[in-house]
C-alpha positions in Angstrom: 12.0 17.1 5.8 12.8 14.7 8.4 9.6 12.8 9.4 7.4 13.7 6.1 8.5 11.7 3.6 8.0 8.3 2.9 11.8 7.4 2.1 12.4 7.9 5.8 13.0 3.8 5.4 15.8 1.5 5.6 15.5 -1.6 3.8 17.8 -4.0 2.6 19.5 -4.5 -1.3 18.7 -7.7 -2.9 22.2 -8.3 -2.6 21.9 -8.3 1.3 23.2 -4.7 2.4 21.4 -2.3 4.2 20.1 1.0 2.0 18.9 3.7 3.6 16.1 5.3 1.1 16.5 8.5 3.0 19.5 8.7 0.5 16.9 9.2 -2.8 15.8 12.3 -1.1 15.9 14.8 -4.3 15.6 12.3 -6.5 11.5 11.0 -8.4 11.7 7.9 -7.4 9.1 4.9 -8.8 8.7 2.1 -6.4 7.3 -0.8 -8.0 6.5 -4.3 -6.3 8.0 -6.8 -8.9 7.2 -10.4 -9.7 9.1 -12.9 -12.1 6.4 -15.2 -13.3 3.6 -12.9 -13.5 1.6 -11.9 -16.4 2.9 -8.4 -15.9 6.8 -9.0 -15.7 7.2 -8.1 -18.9 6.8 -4.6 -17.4 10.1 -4.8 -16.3 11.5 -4.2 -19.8 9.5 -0.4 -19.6 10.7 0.2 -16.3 13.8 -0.3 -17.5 13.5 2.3 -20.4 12.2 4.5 -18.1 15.5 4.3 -15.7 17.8 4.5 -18.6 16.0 7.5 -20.1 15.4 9.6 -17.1 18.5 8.6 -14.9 20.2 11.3 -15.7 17.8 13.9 -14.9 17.1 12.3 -11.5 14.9 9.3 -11.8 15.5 6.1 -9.9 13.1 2.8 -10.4 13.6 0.8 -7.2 12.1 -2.4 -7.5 10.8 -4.9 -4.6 10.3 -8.4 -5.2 7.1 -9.7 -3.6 5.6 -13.1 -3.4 2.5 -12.1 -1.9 0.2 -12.9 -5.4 0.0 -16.3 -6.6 3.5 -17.5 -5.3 4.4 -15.2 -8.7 8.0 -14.4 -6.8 9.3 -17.6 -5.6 13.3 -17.1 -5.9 16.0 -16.5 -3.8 17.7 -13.2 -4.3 20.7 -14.5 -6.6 17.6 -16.1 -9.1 15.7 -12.7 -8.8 19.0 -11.1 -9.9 20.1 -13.7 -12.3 16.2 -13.7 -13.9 16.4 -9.7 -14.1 19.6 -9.5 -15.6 19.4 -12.0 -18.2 16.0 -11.2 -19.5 15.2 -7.8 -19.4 19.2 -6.6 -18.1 17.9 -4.6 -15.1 20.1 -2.0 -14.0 17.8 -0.3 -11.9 18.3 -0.6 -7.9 16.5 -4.0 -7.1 15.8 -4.3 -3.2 15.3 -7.4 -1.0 12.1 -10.0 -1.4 8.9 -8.4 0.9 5.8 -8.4 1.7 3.7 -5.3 0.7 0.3 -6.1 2.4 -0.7 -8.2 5.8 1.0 -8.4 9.6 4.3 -8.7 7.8 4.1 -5.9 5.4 7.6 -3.4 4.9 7.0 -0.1 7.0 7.6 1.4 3.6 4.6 -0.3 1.8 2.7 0.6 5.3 3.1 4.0 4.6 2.6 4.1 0.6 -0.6 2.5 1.1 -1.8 4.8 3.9 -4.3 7.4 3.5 -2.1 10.1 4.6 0.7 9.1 1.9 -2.3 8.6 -1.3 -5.3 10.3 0.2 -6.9 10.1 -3.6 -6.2 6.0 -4.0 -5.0 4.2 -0.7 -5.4 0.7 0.6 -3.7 -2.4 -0.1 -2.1 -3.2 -2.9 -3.9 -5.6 -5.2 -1.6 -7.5 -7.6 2.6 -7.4 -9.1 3.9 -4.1 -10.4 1.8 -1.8 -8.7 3.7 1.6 -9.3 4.2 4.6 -6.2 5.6 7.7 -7.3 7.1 9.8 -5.3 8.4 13.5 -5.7 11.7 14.6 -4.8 10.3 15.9 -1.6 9.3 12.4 -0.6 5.9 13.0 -0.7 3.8 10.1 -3.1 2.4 12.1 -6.0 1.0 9.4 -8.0 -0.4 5.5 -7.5 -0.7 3.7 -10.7 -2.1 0.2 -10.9 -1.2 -2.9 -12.1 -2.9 -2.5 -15.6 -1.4 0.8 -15.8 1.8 0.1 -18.2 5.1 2.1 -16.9 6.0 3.6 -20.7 2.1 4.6 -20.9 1.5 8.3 -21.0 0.5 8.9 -17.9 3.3 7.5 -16.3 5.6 9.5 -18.4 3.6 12.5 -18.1 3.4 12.4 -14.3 7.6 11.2 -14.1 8.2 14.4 -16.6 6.2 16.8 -14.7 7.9 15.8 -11.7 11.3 16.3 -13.1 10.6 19.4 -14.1 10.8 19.2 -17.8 
């Protein structure tokens, strides 16, 4: 499926190594842009459930750290991991600080934002913890806002459905 999915993206761990998201192919993957001192980072305790519970039937939770609303994200890499870790023990793949809207914006939020990727809900993203989910064809087959809690039920449907369960 070279060229139609929106893994085709190579970004960099939050521990500084290159990841090639091309390598979650076959996998449901929920990209979530992540915030420590947000109202909503205690959504990063669901997510967190969610990876634990569905990792083994092919879930991954990859999580971007943006500082993009309110200065909510102001670490350095090691305090985004040691601030994951401690508080809500995030095992989950955790990616490299970026910016998910504006001239500076990762080619992969570019595209998860486009039209073409979420014809029913695109445009920029509006605040921490927005949630992308995206088959394991690559293709984005669900955009869940902010408000929109990981562990609520239409998350969970739409991650079960998309496992196959």
């Amino acid at each position: 499926m070279a060229g139609e999915s929106v893994l085709d993206h190579k970004v960099w761990t939050l521990s500084g190594e290159p990841f090639d998201l091309g390598d979650l192919e076959g996998k449901v993957v929920l990209v979530v842009n992540v915030a420590s001192e947000c109202g909503a980072t205690p959504q990063y305790a669901a997510l967190q459930s969610l990876y634990e519970k569905y990792a083994d039937r092919g879930l991954v939770v990859a999580g971007f750290p943006c500082n993009q609303f309110g200065g909510q994200e102001p670490g350095s890499a090691s305090e985004i991991e040691q601030f994951c870790s401690t508080n809500y023990r995030v095992t989950f793949p955790m990616f490299a600080k970026i910016d998910v809207n504006g001239d500076d914006a990762s080619p992969l939020y570019e595209e998860l934002t486009s039209a073409a990727a979420t014809p029913d809900d695109p445009g920029r993203v509006r605040w921490n913890f927005e949630k992308f989910l995206i088959g394991r064809d690559g293709t984005v087959i669900g955009r869940f806002r902010t408000p929109v809690e990981p562990d609520s039920a239409e998350v969970v449907s739409a991650i079960e459905e998309a496992l196959g369960s």
